[in-house]
C-alpha positions in Angstrom: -61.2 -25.4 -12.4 -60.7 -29.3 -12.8 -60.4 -31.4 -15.1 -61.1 -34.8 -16.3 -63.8 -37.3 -15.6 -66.8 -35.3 -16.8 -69.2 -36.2 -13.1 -66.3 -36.1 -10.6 -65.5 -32.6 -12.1 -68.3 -31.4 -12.4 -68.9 -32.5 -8.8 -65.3 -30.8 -8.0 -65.9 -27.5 -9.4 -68.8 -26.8 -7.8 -67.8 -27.4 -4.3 -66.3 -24.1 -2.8 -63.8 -24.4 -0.5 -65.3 -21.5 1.8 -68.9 -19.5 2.0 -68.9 -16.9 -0.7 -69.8 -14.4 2.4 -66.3 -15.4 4.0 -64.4 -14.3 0.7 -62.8 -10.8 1.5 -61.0 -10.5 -1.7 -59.5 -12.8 -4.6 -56.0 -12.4 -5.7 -55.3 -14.1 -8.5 -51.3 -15.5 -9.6 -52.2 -16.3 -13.7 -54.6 -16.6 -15.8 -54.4 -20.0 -17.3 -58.0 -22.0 -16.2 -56.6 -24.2 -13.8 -56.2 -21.0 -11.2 -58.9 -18.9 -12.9 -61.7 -20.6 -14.3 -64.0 -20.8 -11.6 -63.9 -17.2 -10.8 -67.1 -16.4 -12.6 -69.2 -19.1 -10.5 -68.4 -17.3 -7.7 -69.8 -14.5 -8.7 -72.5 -16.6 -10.0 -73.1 -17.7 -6.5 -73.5 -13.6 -5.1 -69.6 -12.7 -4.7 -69.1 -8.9 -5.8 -65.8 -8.0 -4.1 -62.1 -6.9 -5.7 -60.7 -9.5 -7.9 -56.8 -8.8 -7.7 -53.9 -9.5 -11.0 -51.1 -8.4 -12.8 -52.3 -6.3 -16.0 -51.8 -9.5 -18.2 -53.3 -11.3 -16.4 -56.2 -9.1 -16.4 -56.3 -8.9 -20.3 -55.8 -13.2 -20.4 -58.7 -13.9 -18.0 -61.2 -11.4 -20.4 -60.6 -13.8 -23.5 -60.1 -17.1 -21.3 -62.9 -16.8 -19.1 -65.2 -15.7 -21.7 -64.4 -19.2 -23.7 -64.8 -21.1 -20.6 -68.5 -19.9 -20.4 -68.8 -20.5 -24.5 -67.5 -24.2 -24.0 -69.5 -25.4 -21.1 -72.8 -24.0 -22.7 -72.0 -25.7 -25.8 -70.8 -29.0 -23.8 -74.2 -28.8 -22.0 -76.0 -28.5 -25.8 -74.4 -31.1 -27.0 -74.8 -33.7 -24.4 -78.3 -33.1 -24.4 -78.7 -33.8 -28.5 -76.5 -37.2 -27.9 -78.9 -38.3 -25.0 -76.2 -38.4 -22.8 -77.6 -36.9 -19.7 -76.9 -32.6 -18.6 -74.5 -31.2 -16.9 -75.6 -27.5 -16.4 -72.4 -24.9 -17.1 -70.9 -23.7 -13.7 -71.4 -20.4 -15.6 -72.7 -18.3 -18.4 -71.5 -15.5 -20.5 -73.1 -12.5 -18.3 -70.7 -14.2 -15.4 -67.7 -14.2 -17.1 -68.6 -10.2 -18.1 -69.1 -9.5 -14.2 -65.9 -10.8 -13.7 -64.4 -8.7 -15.5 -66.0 -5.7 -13.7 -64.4 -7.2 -10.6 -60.7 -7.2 -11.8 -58.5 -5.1 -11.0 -54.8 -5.4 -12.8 -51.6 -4.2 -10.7 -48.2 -4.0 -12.2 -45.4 -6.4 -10.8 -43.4 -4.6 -7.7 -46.0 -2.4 -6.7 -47.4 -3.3 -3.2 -51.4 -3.4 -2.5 -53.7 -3.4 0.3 -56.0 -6.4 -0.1 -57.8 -5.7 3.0 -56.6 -3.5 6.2 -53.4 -5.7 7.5 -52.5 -7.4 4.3 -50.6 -6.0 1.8 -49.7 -8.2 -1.4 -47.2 -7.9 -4.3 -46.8 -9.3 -7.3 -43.1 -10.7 -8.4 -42.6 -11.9 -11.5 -43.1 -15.9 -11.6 -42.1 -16.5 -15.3 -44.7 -18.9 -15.8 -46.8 -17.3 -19.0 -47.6 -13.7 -19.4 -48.3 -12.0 -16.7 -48.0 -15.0 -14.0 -47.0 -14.1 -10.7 -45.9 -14.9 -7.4 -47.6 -13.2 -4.8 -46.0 -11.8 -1.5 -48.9 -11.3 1.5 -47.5 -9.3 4.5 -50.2 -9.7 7.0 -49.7 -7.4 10.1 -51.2 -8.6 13.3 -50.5 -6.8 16.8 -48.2 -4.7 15.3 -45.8 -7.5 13.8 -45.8 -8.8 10.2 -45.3 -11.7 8.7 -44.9 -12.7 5.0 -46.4 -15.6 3.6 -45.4 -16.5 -0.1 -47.7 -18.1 -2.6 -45.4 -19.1 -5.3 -47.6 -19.2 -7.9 -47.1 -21.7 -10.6 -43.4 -21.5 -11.2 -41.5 -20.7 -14.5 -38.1 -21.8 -16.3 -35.2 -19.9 -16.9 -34.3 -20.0 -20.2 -37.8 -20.0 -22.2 -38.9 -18.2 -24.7 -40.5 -14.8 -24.4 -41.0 -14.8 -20.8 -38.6 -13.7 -18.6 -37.0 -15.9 -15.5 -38.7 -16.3 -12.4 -38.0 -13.9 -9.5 -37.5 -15.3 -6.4 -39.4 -13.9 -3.1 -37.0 -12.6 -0.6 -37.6 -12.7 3.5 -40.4 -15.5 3.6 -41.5 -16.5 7.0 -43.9 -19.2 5.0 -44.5 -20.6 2.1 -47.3 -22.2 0.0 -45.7 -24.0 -3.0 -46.2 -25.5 -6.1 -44.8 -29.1 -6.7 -46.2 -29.9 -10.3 -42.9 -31.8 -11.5 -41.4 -32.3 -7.9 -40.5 -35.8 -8.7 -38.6 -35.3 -12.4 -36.0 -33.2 -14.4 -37.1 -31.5 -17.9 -34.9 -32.1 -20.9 -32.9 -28.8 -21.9 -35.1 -26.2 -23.6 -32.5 -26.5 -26.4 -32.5 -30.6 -26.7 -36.4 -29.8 -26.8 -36.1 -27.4 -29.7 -33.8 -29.5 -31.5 -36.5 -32.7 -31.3 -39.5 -30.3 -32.4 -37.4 -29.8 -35.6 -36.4 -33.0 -35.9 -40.2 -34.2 -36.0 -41.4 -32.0 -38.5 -38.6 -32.6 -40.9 -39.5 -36.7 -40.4 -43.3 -36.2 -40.1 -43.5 -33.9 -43.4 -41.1 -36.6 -45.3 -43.5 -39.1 -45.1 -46.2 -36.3 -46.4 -48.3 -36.3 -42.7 -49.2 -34.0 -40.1 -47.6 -32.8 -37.0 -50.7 -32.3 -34.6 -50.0 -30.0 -31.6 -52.5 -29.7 -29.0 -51.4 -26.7 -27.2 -52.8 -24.5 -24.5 -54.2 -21.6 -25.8 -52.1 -19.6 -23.6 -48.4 -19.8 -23.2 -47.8 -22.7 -25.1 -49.5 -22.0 -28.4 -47.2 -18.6 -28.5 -43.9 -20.7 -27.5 -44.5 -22.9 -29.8 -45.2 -20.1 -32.8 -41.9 -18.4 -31.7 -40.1 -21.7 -31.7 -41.1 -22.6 -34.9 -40.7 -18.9 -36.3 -36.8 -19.5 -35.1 -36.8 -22.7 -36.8 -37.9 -21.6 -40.3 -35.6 -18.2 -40.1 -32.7 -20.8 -39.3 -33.7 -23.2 -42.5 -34.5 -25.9 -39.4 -37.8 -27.1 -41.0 -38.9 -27.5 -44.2 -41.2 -24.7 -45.6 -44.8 -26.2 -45.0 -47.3 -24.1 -43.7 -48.4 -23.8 -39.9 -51.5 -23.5 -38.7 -53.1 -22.0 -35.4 -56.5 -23.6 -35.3 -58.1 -21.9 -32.5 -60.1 -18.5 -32.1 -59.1 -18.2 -27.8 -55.1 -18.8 -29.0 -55.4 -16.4 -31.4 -57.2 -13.6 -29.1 -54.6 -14.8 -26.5 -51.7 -14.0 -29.3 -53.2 -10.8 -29.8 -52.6 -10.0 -25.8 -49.3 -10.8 -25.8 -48.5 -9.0 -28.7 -49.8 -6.3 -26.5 -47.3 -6.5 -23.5 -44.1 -6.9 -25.2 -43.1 -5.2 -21.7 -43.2 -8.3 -20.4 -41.1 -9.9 -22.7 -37.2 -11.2 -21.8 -35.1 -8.7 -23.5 -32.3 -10.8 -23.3 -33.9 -13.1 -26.4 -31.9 -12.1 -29.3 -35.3 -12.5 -31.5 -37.3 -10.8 -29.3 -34.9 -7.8 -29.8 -34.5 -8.2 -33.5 -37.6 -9.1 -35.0 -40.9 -6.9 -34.9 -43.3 -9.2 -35.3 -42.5 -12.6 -33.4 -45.9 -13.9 -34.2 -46.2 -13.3 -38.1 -44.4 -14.5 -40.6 -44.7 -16.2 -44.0 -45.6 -20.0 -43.2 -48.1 -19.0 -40.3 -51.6 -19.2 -40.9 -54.7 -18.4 -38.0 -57.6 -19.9 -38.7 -60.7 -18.5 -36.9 -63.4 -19.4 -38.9 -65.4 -22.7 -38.4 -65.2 -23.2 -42.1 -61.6 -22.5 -42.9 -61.0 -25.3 -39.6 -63.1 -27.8 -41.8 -61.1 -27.1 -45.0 -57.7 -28.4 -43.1 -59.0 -31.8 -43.4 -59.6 -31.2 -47.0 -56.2 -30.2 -47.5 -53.0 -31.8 -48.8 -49.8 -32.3 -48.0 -47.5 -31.8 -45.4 -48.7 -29.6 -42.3 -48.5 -28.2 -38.4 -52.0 -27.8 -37.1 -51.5 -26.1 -33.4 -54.8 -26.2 -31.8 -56.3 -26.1 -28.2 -56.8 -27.7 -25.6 -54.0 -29.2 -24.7 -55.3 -31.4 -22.6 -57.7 -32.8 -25.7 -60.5 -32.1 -23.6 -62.4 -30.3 -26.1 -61.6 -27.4 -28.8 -60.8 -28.0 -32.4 -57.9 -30.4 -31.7 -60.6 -33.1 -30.8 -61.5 -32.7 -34.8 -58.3 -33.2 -36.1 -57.6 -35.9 -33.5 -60.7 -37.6 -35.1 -59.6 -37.5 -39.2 -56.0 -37.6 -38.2 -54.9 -40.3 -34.8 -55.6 -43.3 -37.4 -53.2 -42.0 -39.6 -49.4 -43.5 -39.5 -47.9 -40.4 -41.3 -49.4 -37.9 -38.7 -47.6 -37.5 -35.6 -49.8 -36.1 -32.6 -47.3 -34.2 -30.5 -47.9 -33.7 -26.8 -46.3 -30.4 -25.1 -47.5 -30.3 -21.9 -48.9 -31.6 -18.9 -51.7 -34.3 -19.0 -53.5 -34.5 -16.0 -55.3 -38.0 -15.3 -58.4 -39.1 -17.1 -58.0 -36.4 -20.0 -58.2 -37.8 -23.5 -54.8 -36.3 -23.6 -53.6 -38.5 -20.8 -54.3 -41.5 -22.9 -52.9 -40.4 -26.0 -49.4 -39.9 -24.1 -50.0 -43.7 -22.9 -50.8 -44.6 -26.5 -54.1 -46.6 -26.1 -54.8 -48.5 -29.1 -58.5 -46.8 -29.5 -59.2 -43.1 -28.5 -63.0 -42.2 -27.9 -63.6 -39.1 -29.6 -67.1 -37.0 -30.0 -68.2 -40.9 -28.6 -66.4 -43.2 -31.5 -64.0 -45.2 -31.7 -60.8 -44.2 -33.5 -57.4 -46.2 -33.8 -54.5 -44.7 -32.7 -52.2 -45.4 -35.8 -50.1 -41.7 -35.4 -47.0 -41.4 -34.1 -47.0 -39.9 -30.3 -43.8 -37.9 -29.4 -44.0 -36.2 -25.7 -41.6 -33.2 -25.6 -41.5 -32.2 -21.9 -39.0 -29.5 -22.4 -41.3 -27.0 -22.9 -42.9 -27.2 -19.4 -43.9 -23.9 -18.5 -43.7 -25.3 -14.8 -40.1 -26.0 -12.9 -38.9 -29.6 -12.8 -37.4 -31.2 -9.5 -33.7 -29.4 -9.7 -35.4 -25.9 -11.0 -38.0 -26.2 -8.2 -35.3 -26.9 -5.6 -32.6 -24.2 -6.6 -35.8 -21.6 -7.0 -36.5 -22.6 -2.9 -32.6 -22.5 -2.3 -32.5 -19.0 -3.7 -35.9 -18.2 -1.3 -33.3 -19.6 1.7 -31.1 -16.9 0.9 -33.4 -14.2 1.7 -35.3 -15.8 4.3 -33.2 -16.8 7.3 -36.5 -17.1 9.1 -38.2 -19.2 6.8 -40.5 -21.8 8.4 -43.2 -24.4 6.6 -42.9 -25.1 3.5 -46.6 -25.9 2.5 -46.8 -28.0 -1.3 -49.8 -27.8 -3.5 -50.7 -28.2 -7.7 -49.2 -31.5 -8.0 -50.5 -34.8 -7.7 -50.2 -36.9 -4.4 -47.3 -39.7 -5.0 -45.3 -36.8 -7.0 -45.7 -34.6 -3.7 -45.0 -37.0 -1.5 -42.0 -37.7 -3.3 -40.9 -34.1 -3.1 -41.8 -33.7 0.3 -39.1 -36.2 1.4 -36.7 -34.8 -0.9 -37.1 -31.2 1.0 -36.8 -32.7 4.0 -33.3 -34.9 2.9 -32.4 -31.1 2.2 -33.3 -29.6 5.7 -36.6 -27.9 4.8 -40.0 -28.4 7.2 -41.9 -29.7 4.1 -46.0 -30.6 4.5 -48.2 -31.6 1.7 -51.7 -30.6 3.7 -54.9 -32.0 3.0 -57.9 -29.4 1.4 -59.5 -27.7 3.8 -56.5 -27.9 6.6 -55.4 -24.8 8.7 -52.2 -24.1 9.8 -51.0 -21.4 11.6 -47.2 -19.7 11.7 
């Protein structure tokens, strides 16, 4: 699903790259919306075949896909009371529900049949829960070949997840370039500055606003602070998860500790990673609005973290004009997303259509990427070399142009048959 300006998205999302009667079989690498959140308009438009994912994945989608519907039905209400035109939702409720039906979850290392002469496995991608790479051996006049998708790739060293597994013996390979073009800081310097900005922001009595996807990040960012306050980091002001999806999606992970890295000392020592004394979930409407009636220091984590929409659009609007609040950004912001301008510190933010002054504090932690940076991306492709002394095109997608290009000639500089193709090309190998 895409995001940003309300039209040209709207436009995007309902052009399908294929006919629905073309579609064989869907499988799916993770569940965040990006990748999955136009799977219920196909079925809207008459698809009825095997949707294809890891277990998490399956349980993810449920919750995610099911709020997708509930936000564009809403977005569609509420630009109808403003005047402001109607965009009918790609989907409804009953789709999202079909959907569902459709899905079927596989573990990780266990090969499937997609459809006779392609077989498919799933490889841990370390991503979020449950993401994936996805190996495709397609057999055609009795020889295979094995085209990788890599999925949206992971970082070694985050919490909860564990490291991504490379693919071994790639003849091709479809992969993602999100941060092709730029390092992370280290996943410790990034704790170390979270900590740092709660200590400042709750000495001048404000508000650390998070805006967090609902998945992954929101959980990282409960386990990081959980560490902190064990470790006497912070100071002891309560945290609050401000978001009913984040909260079901909490609930799923808590569910598949199989998936977690055993090699996290707190993941090994501590029963419940997502409970403890200064963390509050708030799912009711009404205990949301009391927030802004509260006092003192806080950490509100809500979705979406993009600022799109969700309950951080609220706090953004009672809190950006504040100086003592700090709204921290800890992930991607794609182009024309509210988000996007936050990060680039507009003077005025246009909220719920007003006006409001962007007086807060704006720290970007980019440490907490869920996605590979430029050296992580490279030495994940080295380690596909290994295995693959046959590997051919290297095919880049999920990033935006000038970042791909960029990474494109960096491959090459390194030896690779790079290609950043254009939607809609065919290639053969």
């Amino acid at each position: 699903m895409f995001q940003g300006k309300r039209q040209e998205s709207a436009d995007k999302n309902r052009e399908l790259p294929v006919p629905i009667k073309e579609l064989d079989a869907v499988v799916l690498s993770h569940a965040h919306i990006d990748h999955s959140g136009r799977l219920p308009y196909l079925i809207a438009e008459g698809y009825s075949k095997t949707i294809w994912a890891t277990s998490a994945t399956r349980d993810l989608s449920a919750i995610m896909l099911a709020d997708s519907a509930h936000i564009q039905e809403k977005d569609a209400e509420f630009l109808a009371k403003r005047h402001k035109g109607f965009i009918e939702p790609l989907y409804g409720m009953r789709h999202a529900v079909r959907t569902m039906d459709l899905m079927v979850g596989v573990p990780y290392g266990r090969p499937f049949d997609v459809v006779p002469g392609l077989k498919a496995t799933y490889i841990d991608a370390g991503h979020i829960l449950g993401s994936a790479s996805v190996l495709l051996d397609c057999t055609e006049g009795g020889k295979t070949k094995r085209l990788v998708f890599s999925g949206d790739i992971g970082r070694s060293g985050l919490a909860i997840v564990r490291n991504p597994v490379p693919p071994s013996e790639a003849d091709a390979l479809i992969m993602e370039s999100t941060y092709g073009n730029r390092d992370h800081e280290s996943v410790e310097g990034a704790r170390a500055q979270l900590a740092q900005i709660v200590r400042e922001t709750a000495a001048k009595g404000g508000r650390v606003l998070i805006p967090a996807f609902a998945v992954g990040r929101t959980q990282e960012m409960i386990y990081v602070l959980h560490s902190l306050a064990r470790e006497g980091a912070i100071p002891s002001i309560p945290i609050y998860v401000d978001s009913p999806l984040a909260i079901d999606a909490t609930t799923v992970f808590e569910m598949h500790p199989e998936a977690f890295d055993r090699s996290e000392e707190m993941v090994v020592k501590t029963k419940d990673l997502f409970r403890f004394d200064l963390l509050h979930y708030t799912r009711d409407v009404e205990e949301s609005k009391a927030l802004s009636r509260a006092h003192g220091p806080m950490v509100i984590i809500a979705a979406s973290g993009m600022m799109e929409n969700g309950r951080i659009l609220h706090h953004l609007a009672q809190g950006a004009s504040d100086p003592r609040n700090t709204i921290l950004v800890v992930g991607f912001q794609a182009e024309h997303t509210l988000g996007r301008r936050v990060v680039e510190k507009r003077p005025t933010l246009q909220i719920f259509g007003d006006d409001v002054a962007l007086h807060a504090r704006v720290e970007v932690i980019d440490g907490y990427s869920a996605h590979a940076d430029r050296t992580e991306l490279i030495s994940w492709l080295g380690r596909v070399k290994e295995q693959s002394p046959n590997l051919g095109p290297v095919w880049l997608v999920h990033g935006e142009a000038p970042v791909q290009d960029e990474f494109r000639t960096t491959l090459a500089a390194l030896g690779y048959s790079a290609d950043c193709p254009e939607p809609h090309a065919r290639y053969e190998f």
